[in-house]
ROLOKE-9498 format. One line per field, with one value per residue (C-alpha): residue number from 1; residue in one letter; x, y, z. Coordinates in steps of 0.05 Angstrom, whole numbers, plus 5000, padded with zeros to 4 digits. Example, Ala and Ser with C-alpha at 12.3 -4.5 7.8 and 13.67 -1.06 7.14 Angstrom:
2
pos: (1|2)
code: (a|s)
X: (5246|5273)
Y: (4910|4979)
Z: (5156|5143)
//
This chain:
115
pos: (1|2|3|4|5|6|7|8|9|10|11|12|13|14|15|16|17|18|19|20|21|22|23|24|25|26|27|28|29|30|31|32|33|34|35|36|37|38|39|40|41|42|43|44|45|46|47|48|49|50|51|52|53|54|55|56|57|58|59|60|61|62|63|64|65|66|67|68|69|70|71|72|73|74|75|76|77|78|79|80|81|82|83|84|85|86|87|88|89|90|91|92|93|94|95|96|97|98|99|100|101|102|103|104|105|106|107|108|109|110|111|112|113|114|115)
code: (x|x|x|x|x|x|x|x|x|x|x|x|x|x|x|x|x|x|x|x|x|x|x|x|x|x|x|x|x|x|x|x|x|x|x|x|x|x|x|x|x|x|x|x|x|x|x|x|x|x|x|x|x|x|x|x|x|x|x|x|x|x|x|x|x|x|x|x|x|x|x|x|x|x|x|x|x|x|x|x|x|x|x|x|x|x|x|x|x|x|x|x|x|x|x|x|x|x|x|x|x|x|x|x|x|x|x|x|x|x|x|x|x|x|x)
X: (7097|7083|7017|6995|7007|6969|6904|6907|6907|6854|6815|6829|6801|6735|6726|6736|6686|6633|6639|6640|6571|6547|6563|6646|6633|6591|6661|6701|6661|6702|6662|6702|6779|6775|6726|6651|6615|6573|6641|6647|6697|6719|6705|6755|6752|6761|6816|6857|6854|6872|6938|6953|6950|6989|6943|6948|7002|6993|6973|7049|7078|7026|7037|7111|7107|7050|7090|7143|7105|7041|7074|7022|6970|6928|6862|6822|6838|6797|6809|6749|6737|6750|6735|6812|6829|6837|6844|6866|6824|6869|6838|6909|6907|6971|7011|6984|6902|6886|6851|6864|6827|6883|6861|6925|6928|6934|6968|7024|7027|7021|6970|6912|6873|6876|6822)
Y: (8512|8584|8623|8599|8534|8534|8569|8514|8460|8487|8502|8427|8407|8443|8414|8348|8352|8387|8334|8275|8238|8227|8155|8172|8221|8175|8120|8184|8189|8178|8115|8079|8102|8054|8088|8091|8163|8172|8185|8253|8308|8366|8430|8482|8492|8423|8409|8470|8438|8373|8402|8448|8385|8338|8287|8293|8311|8379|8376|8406|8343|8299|8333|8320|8255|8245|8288|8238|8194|8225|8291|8348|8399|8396|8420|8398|8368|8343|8315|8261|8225|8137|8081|8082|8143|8203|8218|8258|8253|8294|8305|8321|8348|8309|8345|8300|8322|8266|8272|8223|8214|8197|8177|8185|8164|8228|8200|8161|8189|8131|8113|8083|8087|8117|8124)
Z: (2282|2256|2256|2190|2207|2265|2228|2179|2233|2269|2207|2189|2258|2254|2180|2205|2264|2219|2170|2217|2209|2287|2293|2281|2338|2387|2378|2410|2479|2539|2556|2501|2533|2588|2640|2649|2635|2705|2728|2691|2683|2734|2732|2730|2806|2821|2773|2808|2874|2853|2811|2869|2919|2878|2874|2796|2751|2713|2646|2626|2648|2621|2542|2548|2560|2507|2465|2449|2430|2388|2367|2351|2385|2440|2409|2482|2551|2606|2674|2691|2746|2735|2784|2800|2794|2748|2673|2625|2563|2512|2442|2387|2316|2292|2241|2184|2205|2239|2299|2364|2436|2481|2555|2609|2679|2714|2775|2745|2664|2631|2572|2584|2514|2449|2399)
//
């Protein structure tokens, strides 16, 4: 995807969250991908240590596997804390301007929820 491309898509993206009346982006919270909020999301700190340990894949690993099957770009992704485990909640700007919440078990790599 060349530079232009990506400017439009990210133009795209903020147009689409601007425009989004509050409701369409209250149905996006993490609390509706399969894991309760009071859990929460790492900082960066904490994200490191858990990479560097291998307790959780790295986010690399995670994309290529999500790649295949929701091609387009990572606009956002967060690793949060769940009852069982970890998650990555990945936010992509697919190549036709939609915009999809993707939750990933960060352990293992395989899909927990989509929104």
């Amino acid at each position: 995807m060349g530079a232009l491309e990506r400017i439009i898509a990210g133009a795209l993206l903020a147009a689409v969250v601007a425009l989004a009346p509050a409701q369409a982006q209250e149905v996006l919270r993490p609390t509706h991908l399969g894991f309760d909020a009071p859990f929460g999301c790492l900082n960066p700190r904490e994200r490191r240590a858990l990479i560097e340990g291998g307790t959780v894949l790295r986010l690399v690993a995670v994309m290529q596997m999500v790649h295949t099957k929701m091609p387009g770009i990572l606009v956002r992704a967060r690793l949060c804390r769940r009852p069982d485990g970890f998650t990555y909640v990945l936010t992509l700007l697919a190549y036709d301007g939609k915009v999809t919440r993707v939750a990933v078990d960060a352990v293992k790599g395989t899909l927990i929820g989509e929104r």
